[in-house]
N, C-alpha and C positions, 0 to 999 in steps of 0.2 A: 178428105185427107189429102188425094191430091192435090185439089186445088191450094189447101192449106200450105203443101210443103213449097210450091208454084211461086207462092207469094211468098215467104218466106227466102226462097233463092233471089226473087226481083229487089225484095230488099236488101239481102248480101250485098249484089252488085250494083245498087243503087249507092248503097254508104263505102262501097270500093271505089267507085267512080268519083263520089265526093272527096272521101278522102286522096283519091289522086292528084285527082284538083286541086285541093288545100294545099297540097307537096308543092305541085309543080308552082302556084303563085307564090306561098311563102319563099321558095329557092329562089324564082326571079326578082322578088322584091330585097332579097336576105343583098347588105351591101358589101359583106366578108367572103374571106378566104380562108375559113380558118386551119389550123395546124396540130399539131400532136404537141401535147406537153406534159410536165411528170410534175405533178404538186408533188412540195415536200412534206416529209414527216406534219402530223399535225398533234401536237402534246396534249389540247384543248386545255380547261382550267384546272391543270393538277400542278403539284411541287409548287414553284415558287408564282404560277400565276393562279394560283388557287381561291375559289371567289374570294371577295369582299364587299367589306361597303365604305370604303374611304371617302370616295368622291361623292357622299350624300352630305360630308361637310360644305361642297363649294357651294355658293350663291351667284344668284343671275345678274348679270349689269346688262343694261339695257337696256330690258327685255320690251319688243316690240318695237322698237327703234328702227330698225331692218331683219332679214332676212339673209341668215347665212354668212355670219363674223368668220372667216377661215382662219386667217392669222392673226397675232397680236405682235406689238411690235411698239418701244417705247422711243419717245422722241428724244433731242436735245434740250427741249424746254421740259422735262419733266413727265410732260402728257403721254397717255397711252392712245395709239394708232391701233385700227383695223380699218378689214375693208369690204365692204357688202354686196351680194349677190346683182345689183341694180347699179353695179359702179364706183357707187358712194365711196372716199375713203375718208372717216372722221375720227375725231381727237377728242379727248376727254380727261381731265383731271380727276386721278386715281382718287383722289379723295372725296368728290362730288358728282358722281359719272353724270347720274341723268340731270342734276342742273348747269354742268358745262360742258356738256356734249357741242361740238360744232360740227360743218362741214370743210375739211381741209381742200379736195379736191374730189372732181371724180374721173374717170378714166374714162369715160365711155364703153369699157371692157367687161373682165371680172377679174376683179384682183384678187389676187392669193399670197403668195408669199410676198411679207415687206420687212425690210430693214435699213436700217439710215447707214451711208458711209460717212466719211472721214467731215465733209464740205456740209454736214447735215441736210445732206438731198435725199429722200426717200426714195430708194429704189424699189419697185413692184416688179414681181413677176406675175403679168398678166396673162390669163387662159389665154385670153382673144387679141390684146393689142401686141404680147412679146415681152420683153424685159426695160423696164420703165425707169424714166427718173425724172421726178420730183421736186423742185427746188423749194424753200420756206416759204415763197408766196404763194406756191400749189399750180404752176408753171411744169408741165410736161416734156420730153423730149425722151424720144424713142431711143432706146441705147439699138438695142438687136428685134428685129422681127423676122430675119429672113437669114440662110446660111446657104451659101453659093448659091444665089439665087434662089433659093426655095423657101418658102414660110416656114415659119414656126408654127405648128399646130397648139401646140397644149406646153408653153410655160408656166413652169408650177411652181418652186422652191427656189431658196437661192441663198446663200450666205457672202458676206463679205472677209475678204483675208487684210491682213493689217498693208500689206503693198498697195490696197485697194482693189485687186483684182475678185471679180465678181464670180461667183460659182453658183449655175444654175441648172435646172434640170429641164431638161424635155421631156416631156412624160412620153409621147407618142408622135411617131411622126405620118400615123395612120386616120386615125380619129379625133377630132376636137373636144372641147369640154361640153358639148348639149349631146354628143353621141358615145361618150364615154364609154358604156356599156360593151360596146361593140369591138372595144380593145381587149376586153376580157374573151369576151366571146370566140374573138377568132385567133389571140393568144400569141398574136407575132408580136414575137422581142424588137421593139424599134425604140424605146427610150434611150435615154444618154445623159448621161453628166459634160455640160460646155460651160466651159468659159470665159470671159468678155473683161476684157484691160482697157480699162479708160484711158491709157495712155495711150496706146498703139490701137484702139475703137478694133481691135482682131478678137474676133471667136473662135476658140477651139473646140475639140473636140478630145475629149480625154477615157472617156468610155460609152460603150454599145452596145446594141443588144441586151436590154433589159425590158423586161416585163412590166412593163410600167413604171417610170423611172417618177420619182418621187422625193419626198424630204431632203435637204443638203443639210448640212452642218460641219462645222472644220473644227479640228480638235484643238488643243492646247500649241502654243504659238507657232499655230497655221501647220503641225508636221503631218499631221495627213486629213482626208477632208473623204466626208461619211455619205454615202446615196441610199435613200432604200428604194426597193424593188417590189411594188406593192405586191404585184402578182407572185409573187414566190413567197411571198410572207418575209424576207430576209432584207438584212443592212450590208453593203458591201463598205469596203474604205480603198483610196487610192493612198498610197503613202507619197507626199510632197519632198521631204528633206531626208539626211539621213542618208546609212547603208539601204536602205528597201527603197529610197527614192524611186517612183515609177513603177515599185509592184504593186500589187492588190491581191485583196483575199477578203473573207467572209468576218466579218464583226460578228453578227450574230445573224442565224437561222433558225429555221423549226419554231416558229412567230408562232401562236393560236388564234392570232387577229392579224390584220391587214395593217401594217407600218403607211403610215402619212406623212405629217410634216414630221422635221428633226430639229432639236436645238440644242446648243448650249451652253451650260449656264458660268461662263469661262473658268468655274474652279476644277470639278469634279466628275460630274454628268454630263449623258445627255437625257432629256426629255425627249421617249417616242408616242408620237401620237397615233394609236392605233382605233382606226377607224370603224370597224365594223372587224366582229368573230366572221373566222375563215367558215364558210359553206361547202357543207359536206355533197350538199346535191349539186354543187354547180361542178366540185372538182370532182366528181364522179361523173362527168361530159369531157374531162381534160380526151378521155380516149374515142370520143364519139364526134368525128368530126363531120358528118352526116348533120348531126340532132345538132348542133352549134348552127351550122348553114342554115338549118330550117326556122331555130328559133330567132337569127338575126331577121328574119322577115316579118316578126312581129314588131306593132311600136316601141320605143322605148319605154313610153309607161308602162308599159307590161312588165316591166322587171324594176319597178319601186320597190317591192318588199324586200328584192335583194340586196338593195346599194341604200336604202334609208334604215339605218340599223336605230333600236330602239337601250341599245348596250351602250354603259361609256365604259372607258379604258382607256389608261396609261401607263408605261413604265418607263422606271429611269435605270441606264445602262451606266457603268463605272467604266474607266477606261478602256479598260478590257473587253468591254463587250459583256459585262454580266449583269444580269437582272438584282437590281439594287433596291428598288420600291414598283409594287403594282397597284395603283388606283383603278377601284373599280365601281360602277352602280348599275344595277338591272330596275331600278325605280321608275325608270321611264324621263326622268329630269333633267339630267344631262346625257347627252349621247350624241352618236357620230362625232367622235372629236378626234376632229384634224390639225390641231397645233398644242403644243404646249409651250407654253413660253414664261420663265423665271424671269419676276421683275420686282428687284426686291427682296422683299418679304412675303411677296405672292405667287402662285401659279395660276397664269389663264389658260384657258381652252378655248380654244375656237370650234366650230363647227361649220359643217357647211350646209347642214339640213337646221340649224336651232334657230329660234327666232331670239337669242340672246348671245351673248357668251358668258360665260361661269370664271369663279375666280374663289381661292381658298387661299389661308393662310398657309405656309411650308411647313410642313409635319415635323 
C-alpha cells in the first residue's frame, strides 16, 4: 500500500511537472498579447434568423477551378470577376462559366475584395499586396500598401463612391491573412475603415478601433458608407453628407454569425455575408486572458474547425438596418460565405474555404 500510494504521488508530480512545461513552451511560443473583451448579445437562429433552407436553391459555378472565390464582382464587358486563394483573378461569361472561364490577371497576393471604377480598372483589395489596380489588359499598380510608413497588414473590403474615391478596410494592423486567427485570440481592436483618392494618391483614416474591420459598402448616393466588425458580430455606418456628416453609430448588432463582406445592390439593400455562426466556446475565453495566451502557442491548424464553418448564411438589410431576408443551409453545400453580391437577376457567394462559388436566382 505504501509503495502503491509512493507511486501514485511520483506520478501526480510527474504530470505536474509535464504540464508545467506544456504552460511555460505554449506561453513562449503563443505570439499575442491578448485583452479583455465583452461579446455582444448573441440571439442564435430565433425570430427573423430562424433556420431555413433557402440557399439549397443555389448551384455551384466553377466548381474545382480553384480554391477559395472570396468575392464576386461584374466587369464592364458583361463578365463576372473573382478571385482565388493561389492569386488567380478570372472572368467568366454568366451565361457559360465553365466554357469561358479565363485568366484576367494574378496578383501574386490574395485577392479579396474587387470592384471596377469609373476608368474600368479593377481595383483589389489584397490580404498580402494592399489595395490594387487593375487595368483591362490585367496590368497592376499598387494604389496603397503602406500608411506613414507602415504596411498594411490584412486589406480586405472596399467599395467605390461615385467621386471615385475608394473606401477600404484594414481588418488588422496586428496579424496577417495566414495568422488570422490570432486577431481573435488576442481581441485587440486595431482594424479601420481608410480611404485612398486617386486624385490627391492621400489615405485617410476615418475610423479605429475595431475588432476586425471588414465588409464596406456605401449607401444610396455615397450619404453614408457601412464597415462591419467581425469580432463583435455588428455593422457600424459613418455618415458622409448631410446634418450627421462625420457621425457614426451602430446599423445593426446582436449578429448570430460573424458579418464579412458587404454590398449593395444600389436600389434597396444591402447583402451581408455572414461567415460562420458566432462560438459560444470561443466567446466564453473573451474573459480568460491566461487560456487565449496559452492557446496562441498552438499551430494554427489547430483551430480549423473554428474558422472553417460547415453553415451557409446570408441576410439582406433595408436601409435602416433591418433584417429583410435570411438565406440559409446546414446541407453542407454551400458554406463559409464571405460575399454576396447582386448581379442582375442573380445572387453570388463567395467563399473562402469552397472549392466553387454558388449562384441563385433572386427570390
Amino acid at each position: 500500500m505504501i509503495n502503491s500510494m509512493k507511486l501514485v504521488k511520483t506520478i501526480a508530480c510527474l504530470m505536474v511537472s509535464f504540464l508545467a512545461i506544456a504552460y511555460t513552451a505554449l506561453a513562449i511560443r503563443s505570439p499575442i498579447d491578448a485583452v479583455l473583451w465583452q461579446p455582444d448579445l448573441n440571439p442564435g437562429l430565433t425570430g427573423v434568423y430562424a433556420p431555413n433552407t433557402a440557399l439549397t436553391e443555389a448551384d455551384l459555378v466553377l466548381h474545382d477551378y480553384g480554391h477559395g472565390p472570396e468575392d464576386i464582382t461584374k466587369g464592364p464587358d458583361g463578365w463576372v470577376y473573382t478571385g482565388y486563394e493561389d492569386g488567380r483573378v478570372v472572368r467568366f461569361d454568366p451565361r457559360q462559366p465553365k466554357e469561358s472561364v479565363e485568366l484576367f490577371t494574378n496578383t501574386a497576393g490574395r485577392p479579396l475584395g474587387l470592384q471596377f471604377d469609373q476608368s474600368k480598372n479593377l481595383i483589389v483589395a489584397d490580404a498580402k499586396k494592399g489595395l490594387l489596380s487593375v487595368s483591362p489588359s490585367g496590368q497592376i499598380t499598387v494604389l496603397v500598401d503602406q500608411l506613414d510608413g507602415v504596411p498594411l497588414l490584412f486589406v480586405d473590403d472596399l467599395d467605390i463612391a461615385d467621386d471615385g474615391t475608394i473606401w477600404f478596410s484594414d481588418a488588422s494592423r496586428r496579424f496577417d491573412y495566414h495568422s488570422n486567427i490570432y486577431n481573435f485570440l488576442e481581441a485587440r481592436f486595431t482594424g479601420r475603415l481608410l480611404s485612398y483618392s486617386p486624385l490627391t494618391g492621400q489615405t485617410k483614416v476615418h475610423m479605429d478601433d475595431l475588432f476586425f474591420a471588414n465588409g464596406v459598402a456605401l449607401g444610396p448616393q455615397d450619404q453614408f458608407v457601412l464597415i462591419n466588425e467581425t469580432g463583435m458580430a455588428r455593422i457600424h455606418r459613418l455618415w458622409l453628407k448631410g446634418e450627421k456628416r462625420g457621425e457614426r453609430d451602430i446599423f445593426i448588432d446582436q449578429l448570430p454569425a460573424l458579418p464579412d463582406n458587404l454590398s449593395f445592390n444600389d436600389r434597396d439593400k444591402f447583402w451581408v455575408a455572414l461567415v460562420s455562426l458566432r462560438d459560444a466556446q470561443f466567446e466564453s475565453w473573451a474573459s480568460k486572458i491566461w487560456l487565449r495566451n496559452i492557446l496562441a502557442g498552438l499551430p494554427v491548424s489547430a483551430f480549423d474547425s473554428m474558422t472553417h464553418s460547415k453553415f451557409g448564411f446570408a441576410i439582406a438589410l433595408d436601409l435602416e438596418g433591418n433584417v429583410v431576408e435570411s438565406l440559409q443551409t446546414s446541407a453542407g453545400s454551400i458554406y463559409s460565405i464571405t460575399s454576396v453580391n447582386q448581379l442582375d437577376d442573380d445572387l453570388y457567394f463567395g467563399s473562402l474555404t469552397m472549392p466553387a462559388l454558388s449562384r441563385m436566382k433572386i427570390r
